[in-house]
Phi, psi and omega in degrees: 000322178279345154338264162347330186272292191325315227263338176264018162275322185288332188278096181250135159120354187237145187288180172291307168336309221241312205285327182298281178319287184327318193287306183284342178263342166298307182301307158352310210261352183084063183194191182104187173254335213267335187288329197260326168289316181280010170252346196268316177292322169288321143287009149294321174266018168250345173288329165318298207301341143277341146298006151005269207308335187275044200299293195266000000 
């Protein structure tokens, strides 16, 4: 969800609403800024993920 706020916030020049709308239906479609941020974490966290073990 902050994913989303952020990403129609960012969207200048359109009221939030409409910057809101834009978002959520880009996401729909799998595109957006709220989309590219949750694959940017997940391959973060899939590159990490062999340093698990080394927590401690």
């Amino acid at each position: 969800m902050r994913w989303l706020i952020r990403g129609a916030r960012s969207r200048t020049g359109m009221p939030m609403r409409r910057g809101l709308a834009q978002e959520l239906m880009d996401a729909s479609r799998g595109e957006g800024t709220a989309v590219r941020r949750r694959e940017e974490l997940h391959r973060m966290a899939e590159a990490n993920r062999a340093f698990v073990h080394y927590r401690r």
